[in-house]
C-alpha positions as CSV (number, residue, x, y, z in Angstrom):
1,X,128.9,64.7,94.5
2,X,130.9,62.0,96.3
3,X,134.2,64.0,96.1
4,X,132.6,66.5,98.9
5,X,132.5,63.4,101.6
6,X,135.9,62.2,101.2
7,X,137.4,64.2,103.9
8,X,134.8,62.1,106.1
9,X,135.1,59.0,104.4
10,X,136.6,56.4,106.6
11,X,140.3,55.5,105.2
12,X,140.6,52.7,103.1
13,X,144.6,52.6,103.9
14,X,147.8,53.7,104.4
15,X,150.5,54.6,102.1
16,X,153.8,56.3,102.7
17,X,155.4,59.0,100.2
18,X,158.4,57.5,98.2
19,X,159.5,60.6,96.2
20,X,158.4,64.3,94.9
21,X,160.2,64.3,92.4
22,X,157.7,65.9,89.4
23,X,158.0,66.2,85.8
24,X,155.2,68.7,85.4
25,X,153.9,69.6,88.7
26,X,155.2,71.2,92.4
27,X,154.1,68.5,94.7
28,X,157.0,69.1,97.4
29,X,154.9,71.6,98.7
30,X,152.1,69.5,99.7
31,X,153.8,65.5,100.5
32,X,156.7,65.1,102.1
33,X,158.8,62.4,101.4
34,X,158.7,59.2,104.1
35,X,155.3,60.6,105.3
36,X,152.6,58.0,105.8
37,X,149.0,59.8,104.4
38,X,145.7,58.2,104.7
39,X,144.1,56.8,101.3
40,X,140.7,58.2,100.9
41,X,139.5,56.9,97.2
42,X,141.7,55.2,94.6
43,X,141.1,54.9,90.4
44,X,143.3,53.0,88.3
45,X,146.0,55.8,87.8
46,X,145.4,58.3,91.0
47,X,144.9,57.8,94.7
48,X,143.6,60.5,96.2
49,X,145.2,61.4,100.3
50,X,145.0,63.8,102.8
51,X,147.9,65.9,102.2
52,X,149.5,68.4,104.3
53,X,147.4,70.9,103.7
54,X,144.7,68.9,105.4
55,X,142.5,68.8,102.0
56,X,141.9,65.7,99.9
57,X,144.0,66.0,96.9
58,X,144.7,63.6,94.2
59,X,148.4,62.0,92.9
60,X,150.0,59.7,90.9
61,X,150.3,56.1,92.6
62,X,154.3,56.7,91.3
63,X,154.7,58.9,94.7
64,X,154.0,56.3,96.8
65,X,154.6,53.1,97.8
């Protein structure tokens, strides 16, 4: 199960938080807007960061730039 190394992993990069603004979901309480997190895996439609909880979780590329 690769998921359980990402904390780990070595960062691929950096990206910086452009908005929380959610249809659907309450992601103000874990990115904060102008915040640069480290990218630890990317797919086509999510990258996946170390938020501020310190855990890996996975977002929309939209929030970020």
């Amino acid at each position: 199960m690769i998921h359980n190394e990402w904390l780990t992993k070595e960062t691929i990069r950096t990206v910086t938080c452009k908005h929380t603004d959610a249809a659907k979901f309450l992601v103000s309480n874990v990115l904060t807007v102008g915040k640069t997190y480290e990218v630890k895996n990317e797919t086509d439609e999510f990258i996946f960061v170390v938020d501020n909880t310190g855990k890996v979780g996975g977002f929309y590329k939209t929030y970020f730039d």
